[in-house]
C-alpha positions in Angstrom: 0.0 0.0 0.0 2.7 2.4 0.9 4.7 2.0 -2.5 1.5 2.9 -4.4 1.3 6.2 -2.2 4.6 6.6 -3.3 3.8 5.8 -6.9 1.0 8.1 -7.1 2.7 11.0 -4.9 5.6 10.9 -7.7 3.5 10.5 -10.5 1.6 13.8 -9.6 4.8 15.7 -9.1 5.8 14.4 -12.6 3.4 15.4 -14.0 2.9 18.9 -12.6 6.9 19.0 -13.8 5.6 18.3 -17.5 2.8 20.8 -17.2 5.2 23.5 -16.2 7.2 22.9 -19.0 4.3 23.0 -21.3 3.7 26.5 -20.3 5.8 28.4 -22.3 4.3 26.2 -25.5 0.6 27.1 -24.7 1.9 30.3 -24.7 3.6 30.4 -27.9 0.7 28.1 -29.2 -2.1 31.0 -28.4 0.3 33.9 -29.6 0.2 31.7 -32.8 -3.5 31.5 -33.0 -3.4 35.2 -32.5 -1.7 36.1 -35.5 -3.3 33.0 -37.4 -6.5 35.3 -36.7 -5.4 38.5 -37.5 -4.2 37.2 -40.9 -7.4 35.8 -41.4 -9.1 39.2 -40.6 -6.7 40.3 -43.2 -8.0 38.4 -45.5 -11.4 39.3 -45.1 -12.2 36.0 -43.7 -13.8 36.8 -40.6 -15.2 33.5 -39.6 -11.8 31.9 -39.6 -10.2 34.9 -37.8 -13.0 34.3 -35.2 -12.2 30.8 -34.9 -8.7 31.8 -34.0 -9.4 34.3 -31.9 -11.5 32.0 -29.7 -9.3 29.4 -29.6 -6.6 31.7 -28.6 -8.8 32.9 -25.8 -9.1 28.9 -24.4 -5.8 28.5 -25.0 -5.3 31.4 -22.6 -4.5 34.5 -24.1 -6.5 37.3 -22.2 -5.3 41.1 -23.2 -6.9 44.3 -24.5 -5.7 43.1 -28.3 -7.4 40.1 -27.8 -10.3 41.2 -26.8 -10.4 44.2 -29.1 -10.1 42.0 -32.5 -12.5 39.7 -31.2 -14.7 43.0 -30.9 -13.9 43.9 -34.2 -14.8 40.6 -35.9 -17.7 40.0 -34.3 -19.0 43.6 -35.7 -17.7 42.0 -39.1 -19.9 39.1 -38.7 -22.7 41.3 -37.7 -22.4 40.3 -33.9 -23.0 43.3 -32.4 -24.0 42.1 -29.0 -21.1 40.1 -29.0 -18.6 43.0 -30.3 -20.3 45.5 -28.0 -19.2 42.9 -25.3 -16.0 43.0 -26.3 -15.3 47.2 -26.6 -17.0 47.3 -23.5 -14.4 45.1 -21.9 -11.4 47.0 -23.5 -13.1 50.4 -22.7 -11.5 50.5 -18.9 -8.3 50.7 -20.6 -6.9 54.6 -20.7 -4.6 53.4 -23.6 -7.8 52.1 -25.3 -10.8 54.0 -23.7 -11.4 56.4 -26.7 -10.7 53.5 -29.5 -13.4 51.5 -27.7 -16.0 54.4 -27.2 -15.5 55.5 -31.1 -16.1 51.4 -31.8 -19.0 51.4 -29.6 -20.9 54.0 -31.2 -20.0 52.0 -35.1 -21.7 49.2 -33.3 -24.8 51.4 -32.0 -25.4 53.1 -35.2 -25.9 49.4 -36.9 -27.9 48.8 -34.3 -30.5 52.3 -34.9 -29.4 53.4 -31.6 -27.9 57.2 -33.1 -28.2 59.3 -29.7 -26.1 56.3 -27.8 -23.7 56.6 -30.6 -23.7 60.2 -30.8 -22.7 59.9 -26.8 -20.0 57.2 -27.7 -18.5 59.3 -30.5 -18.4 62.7 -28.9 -16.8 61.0 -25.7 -14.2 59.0 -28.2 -13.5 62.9 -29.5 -13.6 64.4 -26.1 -10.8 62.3 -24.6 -8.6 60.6 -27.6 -4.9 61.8 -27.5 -5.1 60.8 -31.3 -5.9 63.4 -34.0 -7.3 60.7 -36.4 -9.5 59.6 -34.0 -10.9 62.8 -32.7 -11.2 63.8 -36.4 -13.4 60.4 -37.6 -15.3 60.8 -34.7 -16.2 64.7 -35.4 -17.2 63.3 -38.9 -19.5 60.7 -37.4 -21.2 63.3 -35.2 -21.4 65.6 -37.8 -23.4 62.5 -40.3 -25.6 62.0 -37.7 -26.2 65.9 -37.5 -24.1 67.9 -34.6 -22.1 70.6 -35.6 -19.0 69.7 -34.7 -15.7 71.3 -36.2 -13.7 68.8 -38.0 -10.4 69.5 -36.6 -8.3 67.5 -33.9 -7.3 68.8 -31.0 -6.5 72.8 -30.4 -2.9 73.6 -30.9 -1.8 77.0 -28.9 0.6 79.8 -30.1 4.1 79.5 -29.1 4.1 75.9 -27.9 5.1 73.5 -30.3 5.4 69.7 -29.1 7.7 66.7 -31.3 6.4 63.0 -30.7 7.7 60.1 -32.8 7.5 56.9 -32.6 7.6 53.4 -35.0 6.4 50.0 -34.7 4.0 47.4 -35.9 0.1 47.4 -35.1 -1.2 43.9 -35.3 -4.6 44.5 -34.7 -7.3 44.0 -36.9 -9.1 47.2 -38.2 -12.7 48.4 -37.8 -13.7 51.0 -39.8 -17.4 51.7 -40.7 -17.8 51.5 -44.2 -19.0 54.7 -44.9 -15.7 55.9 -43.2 -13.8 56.5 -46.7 -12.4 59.7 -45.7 -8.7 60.7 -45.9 -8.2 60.6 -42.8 -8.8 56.9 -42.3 -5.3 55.0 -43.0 -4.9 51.1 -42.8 -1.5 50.5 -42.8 -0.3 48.2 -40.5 3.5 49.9 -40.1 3.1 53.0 -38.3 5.0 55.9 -37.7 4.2 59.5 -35.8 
């Protein structure tokens, strides 16, 4: 009796030694499913890049570019419950607050609700610390009938700011349709 204690005592600990190992390959392994969804979404084939995405999730993977991509398919499949879910989880983010309010109000206006999206745009305008952003969400106030100048934020006399920066975005992009403006770039390099 005591060597099978024994047997099964070292068999968990083996075990829980292979498991840990494993770690680092779930991780890779959901990081891959990540990017297997995003080049999906690429591709304009959003039930695939939702497949990935959600597999990705059960594999582990929980961030705010998860969650945000999985927001953004779903509103490509026409989810909008689902992708209102998802902005709605992303939107206690500062770094991602005024992306997810200008996302939420894409979703309400497919869903008829214009004064929620008019409150989701002008609050996406009011606090983004991008000029893009604040700009497309001017324009989607002004379509739904505000006057709102379409300018980004106010620049002051005599105080003149330089901010650069380069890198790779690999999230997938929402933009409305009807969002063919200049001002909307897809690129996935960036540079400010």
């Amino acid at each position: 009796m005591r060597s099978f204690i024994h047997f099964i005592k070292y068999s968990l600990y083996g075990l829980l030694v292979l498991l840990a190992l494993q770690t680092p390959v779930w991780a890779s392994s959901a990081r891959d499913l990540f990017d297997n969804g995003v080049a999906a979404f690429r591709n304009k084939d959003y039930a695939t890049a939702l497949q990935f995405f959600e597999r990705a999730r059960f594999e582990g993977l929980d961030n705010n570019k998860l969650n945000y991509n999985l927001g953004v398919t779903y509103y490509r499949l026409e989810r909008f419950a689902d992708a209102k879910r998802a902005f709605l989880k992303i939107s206690g983010d500062p770094e991602m607050e005024a992306l997810a309010r200008y996302n939420l109000g894409l979703v309400a206006l497919k869903q008829n609700e214009t004064e929620q999206a008019a409150e989701w745009f002008n609050k996406a305008r009011e606090i983004s610390k991008s000029d893009k952003l604040a700009l497309l969400s001017a324009e989607q106030l002004r379509r739904l009938g505000y006057d709102i100048p379409l300018q980004g934020h106010e620049t002051y006399p005599g105080f003149a700011m330089l901010r650069g920066s380069l890198g790779y975005d690999d999230n997938a992009i929402l933009q409305a349709d009807i969002l063919a403006s200049s001002a909307a770039n897809k690129g996935d390099s960036f540079l400010e």
